[in-house]
Backbone as a printed PyTorch tensor [residue, N CA C, xyz], in Angstrom:
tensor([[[-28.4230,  30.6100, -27.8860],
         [-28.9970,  30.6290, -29.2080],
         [-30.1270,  31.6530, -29.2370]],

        [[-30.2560,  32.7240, -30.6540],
         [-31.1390,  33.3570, -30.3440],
         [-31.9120,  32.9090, -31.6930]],

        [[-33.1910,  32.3600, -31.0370],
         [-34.3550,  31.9700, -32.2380],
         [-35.2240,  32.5020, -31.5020]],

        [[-36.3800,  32.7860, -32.2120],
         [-37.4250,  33.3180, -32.4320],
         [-38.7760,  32.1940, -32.4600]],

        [[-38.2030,  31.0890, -33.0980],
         [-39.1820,  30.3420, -33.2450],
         [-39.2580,  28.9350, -32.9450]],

        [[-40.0580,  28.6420, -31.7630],
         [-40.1650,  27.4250, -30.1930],
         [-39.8660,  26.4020, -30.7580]],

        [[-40.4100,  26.0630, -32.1120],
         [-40.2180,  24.4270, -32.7560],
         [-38.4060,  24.3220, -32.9240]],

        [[-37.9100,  25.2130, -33.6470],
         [-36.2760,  25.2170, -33.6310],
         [-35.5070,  25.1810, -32.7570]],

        [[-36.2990,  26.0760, -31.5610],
         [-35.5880,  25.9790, -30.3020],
         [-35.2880,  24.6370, -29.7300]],

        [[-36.7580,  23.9150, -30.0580],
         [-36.8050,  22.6540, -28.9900],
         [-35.5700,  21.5600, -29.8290]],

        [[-35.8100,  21.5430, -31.2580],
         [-34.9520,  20.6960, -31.9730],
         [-33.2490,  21.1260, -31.7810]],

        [[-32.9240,  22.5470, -31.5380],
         [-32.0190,  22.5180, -31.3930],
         [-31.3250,  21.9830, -30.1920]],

        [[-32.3430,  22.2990, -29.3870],
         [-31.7610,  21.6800, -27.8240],
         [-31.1450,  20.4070, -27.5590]],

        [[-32.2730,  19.4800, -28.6940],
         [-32.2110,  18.2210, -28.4220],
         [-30.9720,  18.2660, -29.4270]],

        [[-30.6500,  18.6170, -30.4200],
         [-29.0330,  18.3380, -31.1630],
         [-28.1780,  19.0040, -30.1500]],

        [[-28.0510,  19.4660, -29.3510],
         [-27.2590,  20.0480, -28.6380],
         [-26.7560,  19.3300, -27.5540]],

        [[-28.0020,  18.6800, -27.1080],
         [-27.9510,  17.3970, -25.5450],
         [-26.8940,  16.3230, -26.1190]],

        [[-27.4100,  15.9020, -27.2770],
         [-26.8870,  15.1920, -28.0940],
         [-25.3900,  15.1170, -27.8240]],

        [[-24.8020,  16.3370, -28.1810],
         [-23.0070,  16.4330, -28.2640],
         [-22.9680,  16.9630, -26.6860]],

        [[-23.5090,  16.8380, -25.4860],
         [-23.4570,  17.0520, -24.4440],
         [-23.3330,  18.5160, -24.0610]],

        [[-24.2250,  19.2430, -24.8880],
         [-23.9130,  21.0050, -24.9550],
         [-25.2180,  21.6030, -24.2680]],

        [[-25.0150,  22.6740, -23.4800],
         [-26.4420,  23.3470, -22.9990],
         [-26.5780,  24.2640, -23.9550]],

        [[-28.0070,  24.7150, -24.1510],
         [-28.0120,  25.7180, -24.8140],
         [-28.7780,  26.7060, -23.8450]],

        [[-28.3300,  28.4430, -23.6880],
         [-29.4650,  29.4600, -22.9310],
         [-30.4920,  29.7990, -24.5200]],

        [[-31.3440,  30.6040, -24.5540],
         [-31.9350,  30.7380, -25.4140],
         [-32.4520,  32.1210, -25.1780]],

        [[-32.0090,  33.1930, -25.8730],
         [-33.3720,  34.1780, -26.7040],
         [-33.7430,  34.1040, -27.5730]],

        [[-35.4500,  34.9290, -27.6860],
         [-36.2160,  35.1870, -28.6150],
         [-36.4150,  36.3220, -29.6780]],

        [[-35.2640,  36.7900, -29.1960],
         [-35.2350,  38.0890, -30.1040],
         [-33.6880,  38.7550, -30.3780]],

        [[-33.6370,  39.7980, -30.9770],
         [-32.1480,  39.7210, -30.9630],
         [-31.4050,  41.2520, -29.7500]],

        [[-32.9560,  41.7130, -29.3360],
         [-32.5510,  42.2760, -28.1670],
         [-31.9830,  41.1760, -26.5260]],

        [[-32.8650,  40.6140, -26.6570],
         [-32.7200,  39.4190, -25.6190],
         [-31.5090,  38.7650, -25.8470]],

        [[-30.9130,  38.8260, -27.2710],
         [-29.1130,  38.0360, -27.2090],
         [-28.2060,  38.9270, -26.9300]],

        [[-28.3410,  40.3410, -26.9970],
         [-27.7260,  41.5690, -26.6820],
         [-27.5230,  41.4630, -25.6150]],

        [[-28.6140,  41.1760, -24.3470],
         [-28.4570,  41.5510, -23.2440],
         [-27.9980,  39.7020, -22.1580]],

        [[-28.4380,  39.1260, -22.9930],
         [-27.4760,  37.4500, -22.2790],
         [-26.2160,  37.1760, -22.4870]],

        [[-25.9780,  38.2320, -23.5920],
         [-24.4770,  37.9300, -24.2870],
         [-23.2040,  38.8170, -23.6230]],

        [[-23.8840,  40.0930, -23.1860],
         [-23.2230,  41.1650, -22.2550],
         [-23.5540,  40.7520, -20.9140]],

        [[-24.3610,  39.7020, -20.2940],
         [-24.5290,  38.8350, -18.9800],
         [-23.7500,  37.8960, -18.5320]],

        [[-23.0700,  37.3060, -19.5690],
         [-22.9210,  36.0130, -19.4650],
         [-22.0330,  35.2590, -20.3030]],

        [[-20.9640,  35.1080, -19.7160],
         [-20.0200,  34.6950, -20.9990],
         [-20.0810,  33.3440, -21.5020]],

        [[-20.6260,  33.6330, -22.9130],
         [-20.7190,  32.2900, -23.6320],
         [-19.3240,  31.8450, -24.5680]],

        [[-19.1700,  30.5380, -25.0480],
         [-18.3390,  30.0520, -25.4010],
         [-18.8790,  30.0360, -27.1220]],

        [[-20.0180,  30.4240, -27.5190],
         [-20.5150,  30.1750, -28.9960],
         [-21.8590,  30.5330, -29.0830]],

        [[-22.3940,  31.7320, -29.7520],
         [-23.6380,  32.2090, -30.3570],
         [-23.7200,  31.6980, -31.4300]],

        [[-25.5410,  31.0940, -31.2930],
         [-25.7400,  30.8390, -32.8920],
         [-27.2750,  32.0600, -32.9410]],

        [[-26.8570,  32.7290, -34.4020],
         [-27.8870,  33.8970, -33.7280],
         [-28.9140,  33.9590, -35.6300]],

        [[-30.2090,  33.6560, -35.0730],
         [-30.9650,  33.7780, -36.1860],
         [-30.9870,  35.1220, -36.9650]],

        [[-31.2930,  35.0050, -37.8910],
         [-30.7820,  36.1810, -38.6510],
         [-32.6690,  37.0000, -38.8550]],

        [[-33.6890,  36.3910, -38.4990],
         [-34.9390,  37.1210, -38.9290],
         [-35.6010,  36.8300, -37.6320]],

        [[-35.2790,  37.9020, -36.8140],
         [-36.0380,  37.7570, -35.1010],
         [-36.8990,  39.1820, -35.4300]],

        [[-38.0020,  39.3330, -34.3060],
         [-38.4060,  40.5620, -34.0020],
         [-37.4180,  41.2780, -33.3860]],

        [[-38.1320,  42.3940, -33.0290],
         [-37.3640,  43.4690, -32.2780],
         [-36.2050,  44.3100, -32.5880]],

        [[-35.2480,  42.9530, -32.4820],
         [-34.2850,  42.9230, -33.3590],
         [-33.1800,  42.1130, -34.2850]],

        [[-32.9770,  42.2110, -35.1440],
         [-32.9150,  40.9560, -36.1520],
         [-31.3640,  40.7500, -35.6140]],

        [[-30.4940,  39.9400, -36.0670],
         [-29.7960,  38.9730, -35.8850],
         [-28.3520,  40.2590, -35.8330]],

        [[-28.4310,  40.4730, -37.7830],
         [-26.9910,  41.8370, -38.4380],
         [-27.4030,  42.4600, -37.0850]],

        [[-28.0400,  43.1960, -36.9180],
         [-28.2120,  44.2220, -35.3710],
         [-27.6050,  43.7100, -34.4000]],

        [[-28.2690,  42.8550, -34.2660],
         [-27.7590,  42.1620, -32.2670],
         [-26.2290,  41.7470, -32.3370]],

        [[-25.5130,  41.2800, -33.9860],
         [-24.2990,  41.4240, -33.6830],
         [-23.7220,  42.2820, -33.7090]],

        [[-23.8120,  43.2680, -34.4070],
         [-23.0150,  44.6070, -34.3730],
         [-23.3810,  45.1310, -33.5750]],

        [[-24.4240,  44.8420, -32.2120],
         [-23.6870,  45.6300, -31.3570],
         [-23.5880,  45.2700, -29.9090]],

        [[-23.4650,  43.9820, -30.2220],
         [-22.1000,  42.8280, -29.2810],
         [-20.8370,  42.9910, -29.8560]],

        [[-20.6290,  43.2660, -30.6940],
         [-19.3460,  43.4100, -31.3970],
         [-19.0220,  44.5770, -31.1540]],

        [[-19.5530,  45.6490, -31.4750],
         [-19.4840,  46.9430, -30.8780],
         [-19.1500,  47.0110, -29.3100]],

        [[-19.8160,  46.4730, -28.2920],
         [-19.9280,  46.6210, -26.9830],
         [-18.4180,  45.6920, -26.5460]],

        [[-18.2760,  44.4520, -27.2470],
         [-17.2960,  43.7270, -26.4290],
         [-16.2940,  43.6330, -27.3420]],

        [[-16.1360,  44.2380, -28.3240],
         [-14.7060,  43.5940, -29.6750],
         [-14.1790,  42.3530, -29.5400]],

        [[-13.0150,  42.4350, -29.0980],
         [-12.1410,  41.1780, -29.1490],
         [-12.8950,  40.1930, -28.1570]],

        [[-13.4790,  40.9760, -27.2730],
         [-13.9810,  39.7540, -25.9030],
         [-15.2620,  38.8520, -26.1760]],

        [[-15.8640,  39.4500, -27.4870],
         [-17.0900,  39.0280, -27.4780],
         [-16.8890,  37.3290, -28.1350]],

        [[-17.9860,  36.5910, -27.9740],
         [-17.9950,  35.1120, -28.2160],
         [-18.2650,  34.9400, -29.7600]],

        [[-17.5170,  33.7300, -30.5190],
         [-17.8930,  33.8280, -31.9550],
         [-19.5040,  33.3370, -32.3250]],

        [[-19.6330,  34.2890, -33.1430],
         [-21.3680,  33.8790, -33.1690],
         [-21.7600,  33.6770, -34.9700]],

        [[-22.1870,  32.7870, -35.0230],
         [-22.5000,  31.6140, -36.1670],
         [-23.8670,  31.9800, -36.4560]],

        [[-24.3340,  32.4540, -37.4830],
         [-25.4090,  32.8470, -38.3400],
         [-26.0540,  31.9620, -38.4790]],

        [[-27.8330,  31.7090, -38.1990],
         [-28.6950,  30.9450, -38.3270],
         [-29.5650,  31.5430, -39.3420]],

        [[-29.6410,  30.8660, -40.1580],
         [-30.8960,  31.5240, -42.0200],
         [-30.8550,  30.3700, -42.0230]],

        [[-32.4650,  30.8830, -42.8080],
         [-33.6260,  29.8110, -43.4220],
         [-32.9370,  29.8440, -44.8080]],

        [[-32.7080,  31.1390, -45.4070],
         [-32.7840,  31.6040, -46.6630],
         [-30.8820,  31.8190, -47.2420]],

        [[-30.1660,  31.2430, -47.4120],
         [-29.2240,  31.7600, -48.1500],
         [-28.8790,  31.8160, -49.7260]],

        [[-28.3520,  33.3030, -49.4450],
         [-28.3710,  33.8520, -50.7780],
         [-26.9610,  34.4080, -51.3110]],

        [[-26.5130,  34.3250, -52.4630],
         [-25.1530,  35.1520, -53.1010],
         [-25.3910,  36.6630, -51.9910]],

        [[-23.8480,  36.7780, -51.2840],
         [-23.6100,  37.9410, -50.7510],
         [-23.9750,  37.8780, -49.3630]],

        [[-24.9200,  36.3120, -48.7820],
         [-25.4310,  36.8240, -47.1890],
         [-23.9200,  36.2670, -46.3070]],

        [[-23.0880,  35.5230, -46.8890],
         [-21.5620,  35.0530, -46.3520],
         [-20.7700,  36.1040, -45.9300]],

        [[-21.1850,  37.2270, -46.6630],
         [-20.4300,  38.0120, -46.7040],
         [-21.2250,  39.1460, -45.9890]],

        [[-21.8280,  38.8720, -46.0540],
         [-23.0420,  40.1160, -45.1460],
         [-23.0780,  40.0820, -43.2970]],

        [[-23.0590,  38.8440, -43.5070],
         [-22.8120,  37.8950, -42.1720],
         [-21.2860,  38.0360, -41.5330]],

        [[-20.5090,  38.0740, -42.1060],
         [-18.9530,  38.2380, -42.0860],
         [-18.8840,  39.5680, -41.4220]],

        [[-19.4720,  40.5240, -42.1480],
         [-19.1140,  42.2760, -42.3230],
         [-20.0730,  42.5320, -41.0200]],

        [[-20.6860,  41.9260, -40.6350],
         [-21.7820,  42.1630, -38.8500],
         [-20.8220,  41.5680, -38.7170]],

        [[-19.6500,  40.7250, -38.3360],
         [-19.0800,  40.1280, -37.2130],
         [-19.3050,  38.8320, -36.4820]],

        [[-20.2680,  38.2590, -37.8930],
         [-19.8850,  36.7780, -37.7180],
         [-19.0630,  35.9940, -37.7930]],

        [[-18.5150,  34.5480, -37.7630],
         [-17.2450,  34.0290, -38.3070],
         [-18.0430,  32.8960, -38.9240]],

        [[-19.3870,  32.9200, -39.3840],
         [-19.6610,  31.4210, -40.0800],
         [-21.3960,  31.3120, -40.1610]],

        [[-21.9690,  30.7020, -40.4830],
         [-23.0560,  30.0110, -41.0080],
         [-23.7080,  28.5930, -40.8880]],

        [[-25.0800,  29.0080, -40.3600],
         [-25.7300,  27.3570, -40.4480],
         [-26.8200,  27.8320, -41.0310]],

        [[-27.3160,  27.0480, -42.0790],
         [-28.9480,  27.0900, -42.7330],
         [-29.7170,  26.0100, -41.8360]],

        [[-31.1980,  26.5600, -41.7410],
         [-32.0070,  25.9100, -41.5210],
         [-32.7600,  25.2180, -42.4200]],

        [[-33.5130,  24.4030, -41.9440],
         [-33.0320,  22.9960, -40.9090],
         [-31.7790,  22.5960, -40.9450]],

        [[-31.4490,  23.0290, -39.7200],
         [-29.9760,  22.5390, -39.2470],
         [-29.2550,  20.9980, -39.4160]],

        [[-28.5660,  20.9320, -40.3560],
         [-27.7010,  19.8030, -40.7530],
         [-26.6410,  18.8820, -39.6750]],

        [[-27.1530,  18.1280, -38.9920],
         [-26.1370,  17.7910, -38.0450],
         [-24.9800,  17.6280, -38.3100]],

        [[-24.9290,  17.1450, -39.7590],
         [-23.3890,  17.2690, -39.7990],
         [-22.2790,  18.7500, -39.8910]],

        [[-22.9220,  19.4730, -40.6120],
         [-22.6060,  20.9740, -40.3750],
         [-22.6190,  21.2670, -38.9670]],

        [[-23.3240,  21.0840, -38.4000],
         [-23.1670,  21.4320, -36.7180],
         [-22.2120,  20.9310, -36.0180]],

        [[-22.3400,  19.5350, -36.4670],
         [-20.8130,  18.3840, -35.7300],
         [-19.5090,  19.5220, -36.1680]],

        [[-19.3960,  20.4320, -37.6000],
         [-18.3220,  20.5590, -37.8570],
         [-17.7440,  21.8690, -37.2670]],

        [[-19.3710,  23.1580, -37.4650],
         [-19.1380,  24.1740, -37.1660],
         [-18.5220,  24.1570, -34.6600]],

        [[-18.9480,  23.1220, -34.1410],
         [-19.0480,  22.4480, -33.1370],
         [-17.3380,  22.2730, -32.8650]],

        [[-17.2150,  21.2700, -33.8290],
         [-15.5950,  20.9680, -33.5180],
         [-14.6180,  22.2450, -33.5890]],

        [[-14.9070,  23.0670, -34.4870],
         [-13.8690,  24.1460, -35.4000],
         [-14.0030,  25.2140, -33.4950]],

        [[-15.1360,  25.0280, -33.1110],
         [-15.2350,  26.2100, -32.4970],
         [-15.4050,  26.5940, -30.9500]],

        [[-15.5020,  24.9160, -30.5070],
         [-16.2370,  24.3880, -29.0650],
         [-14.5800,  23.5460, -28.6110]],

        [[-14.1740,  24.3350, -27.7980],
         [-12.9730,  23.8170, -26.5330],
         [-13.2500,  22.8120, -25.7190]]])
């Protein structure tokens, strides 16, 4: 998961323990660039307003670097708006979670996407 910000991190962890899932964690969206080309994950959830580098960036260019190989990675916003589905889509996402994270959205985006 790449967040930026410690309070989300910690809550996500604990929804994560929850469905028996680890989570690695960066803080930026350079730091998911370089764990994501490290380390093969089974599911990115990647905040969309990090320093350094924001979220559209760090996927396009995991997507860029790995195409078909790369892991599906699920958009984390505070803020959704007409057009970010689709904004999110066109970087090479396959989906969406708003914050504060909805457990039940998670249970679903979780099932659709976790082997």
């Amino acid at each position: 998961m790449a967040e930026d910000n410690e309070i989300n991190r910690k809550l996500a962890d604990l929804l994560f323990k929850r469905n028996n899932l680890t989570l690695d964690f960066a803080s930026n969206g350079e730091e998911a660039v370089a764990a994501v080309k490290a380390t093969k994950y089974d599911l990115v959830f990647m905040d969309i307003e990090m320093p350094i580098m924001d979220g559209i960036s760090a996927t396009k260019s995991i997507v860029a670097d790995m195409g078909d190989q790369a892991p599906p990675i699920i958009a984390l916003t505070a803020h959704s708006m007409d057009g970010d589905r689709e904004r999110f889509l066109e970087a090479g996402m396959v989906d969406y979670i708003t914050k504060p994270i909805d457990i039940n959205r998670l249970n679903d985006i979780l099932a659709q996407r976790v082997k």
